[in-house]
C-alpha positions as CSV (number, residue, x, y, z in Angstrom):
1,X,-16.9,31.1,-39.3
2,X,-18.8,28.3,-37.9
3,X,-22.3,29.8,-37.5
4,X,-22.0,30.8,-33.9
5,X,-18.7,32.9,-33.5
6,X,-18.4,34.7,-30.6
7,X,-17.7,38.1,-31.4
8,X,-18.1,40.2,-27.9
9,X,-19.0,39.1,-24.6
10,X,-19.6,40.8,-21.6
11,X,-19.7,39.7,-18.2
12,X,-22.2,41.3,-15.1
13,X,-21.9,39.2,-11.7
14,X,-25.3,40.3,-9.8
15,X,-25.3,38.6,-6.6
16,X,-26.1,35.0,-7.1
17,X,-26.5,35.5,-10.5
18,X,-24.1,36.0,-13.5
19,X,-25.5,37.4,-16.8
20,X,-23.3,37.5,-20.0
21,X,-24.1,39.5,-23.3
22,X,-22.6,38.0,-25.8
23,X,-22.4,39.2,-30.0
24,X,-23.1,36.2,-32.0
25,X,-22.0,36.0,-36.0
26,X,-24.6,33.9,-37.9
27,X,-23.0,31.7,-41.3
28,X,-23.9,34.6,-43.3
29,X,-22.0,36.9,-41.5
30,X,-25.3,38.4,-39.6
31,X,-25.0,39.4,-35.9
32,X,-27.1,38.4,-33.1
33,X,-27.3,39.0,-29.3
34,X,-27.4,36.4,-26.5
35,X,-28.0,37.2,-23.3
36,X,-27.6,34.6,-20.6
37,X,-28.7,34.3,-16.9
38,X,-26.5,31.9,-15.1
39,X,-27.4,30.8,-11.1
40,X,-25.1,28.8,-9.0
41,X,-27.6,25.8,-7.6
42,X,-26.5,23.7,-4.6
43,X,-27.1,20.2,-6.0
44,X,-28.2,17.8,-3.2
45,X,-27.4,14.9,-4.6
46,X,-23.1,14.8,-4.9
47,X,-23.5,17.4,-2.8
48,X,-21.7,19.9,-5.6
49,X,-22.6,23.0,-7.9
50,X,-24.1,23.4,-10.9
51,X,-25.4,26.1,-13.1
52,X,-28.8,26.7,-13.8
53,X,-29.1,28.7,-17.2
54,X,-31.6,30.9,-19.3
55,X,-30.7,32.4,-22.4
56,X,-32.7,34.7,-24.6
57,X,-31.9,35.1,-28.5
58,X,-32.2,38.8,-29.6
59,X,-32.0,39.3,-33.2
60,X,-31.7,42.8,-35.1
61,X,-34.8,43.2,-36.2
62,X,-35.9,43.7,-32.4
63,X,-33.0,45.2,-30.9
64,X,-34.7,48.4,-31.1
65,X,-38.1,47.3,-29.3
66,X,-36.4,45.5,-27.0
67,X,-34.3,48.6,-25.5
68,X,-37.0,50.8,-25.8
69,X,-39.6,48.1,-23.7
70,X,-36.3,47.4,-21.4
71,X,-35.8,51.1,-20.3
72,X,-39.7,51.7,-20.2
73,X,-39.7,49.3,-17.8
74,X,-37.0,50.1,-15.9
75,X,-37.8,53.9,-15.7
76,X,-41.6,52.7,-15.2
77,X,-40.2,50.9,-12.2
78,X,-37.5,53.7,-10.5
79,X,-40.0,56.6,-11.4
80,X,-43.5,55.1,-10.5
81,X,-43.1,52.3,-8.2
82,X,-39.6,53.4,-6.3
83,X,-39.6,57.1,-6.3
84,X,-37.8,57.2,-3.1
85,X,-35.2,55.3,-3.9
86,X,-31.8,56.6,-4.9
87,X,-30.7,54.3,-7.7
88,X,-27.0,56.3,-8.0
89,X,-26.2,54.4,-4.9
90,X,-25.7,51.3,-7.0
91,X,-23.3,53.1,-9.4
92,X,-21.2,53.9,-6.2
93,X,-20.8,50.3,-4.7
94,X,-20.4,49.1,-8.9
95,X,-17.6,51.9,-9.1
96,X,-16.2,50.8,-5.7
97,X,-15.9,46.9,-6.5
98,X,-14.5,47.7,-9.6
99,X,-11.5,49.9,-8.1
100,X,-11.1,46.9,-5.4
101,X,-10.2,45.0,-8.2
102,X,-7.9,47.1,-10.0
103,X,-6.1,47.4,-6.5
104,X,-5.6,43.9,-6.0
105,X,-4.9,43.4,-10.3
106,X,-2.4,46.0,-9.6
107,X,-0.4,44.3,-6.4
108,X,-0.6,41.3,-8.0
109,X,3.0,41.0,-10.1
110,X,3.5,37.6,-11.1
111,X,6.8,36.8,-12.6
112,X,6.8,33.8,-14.8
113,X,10.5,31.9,-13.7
């Protein structure tokens, strides 16, 4: 190990945004959690694309706290401030870009001559 293996990584595209969680080994075999926020800028200058990015450091001795603040927050959110809104809608149009995926994954058969 080098001191920052990557051991899992997951990907959630949100719009503009892209956020990755990503398990991290430490030299001494410890694990660690990054979790990144990636935007797509529109540079002005050469008139290209970069990516602006945060990243936070979650270590093990706070994965607890942090879930429990992160869905106190959330719930504090959908049950106090958005009552009216039905948050299973998401799931649906999550659930519906997922199958368009597979669809296309599917009728896509490369053959490698």
């Amino acid at each position: 190990m080098n001191g920052r293996d990557e051991i899992f990584s997951e990907k959630v595209k949100a719009g503009k945004r892209t956020y990755f969680f990503d398990v991290k080994a430490t030299r001494s075999s410890d694990y660690y959690v990054t979790i990144t926020e990636s935007k797509k800028r529109y540079n002005k200058d050469d008139e290209g694309f970069t990516y602006e990015k945060h990243k936070i450091f979650l270590y093990k001795e706070d994965f607890n706290k942090f879930v429990e603040a992160l869905n106190n927050t959330v719930n504090h959110v959908k049950n106090e401030l958005m009552p009216g809104v039905d948050f299973s809608q998401f799931d649906q149009v999550r659930e519906e870009n997922e199958e368009a995926v597979k669809s296309v994954t599917a009728e896509t058969d490369l053959k490698w001559d």
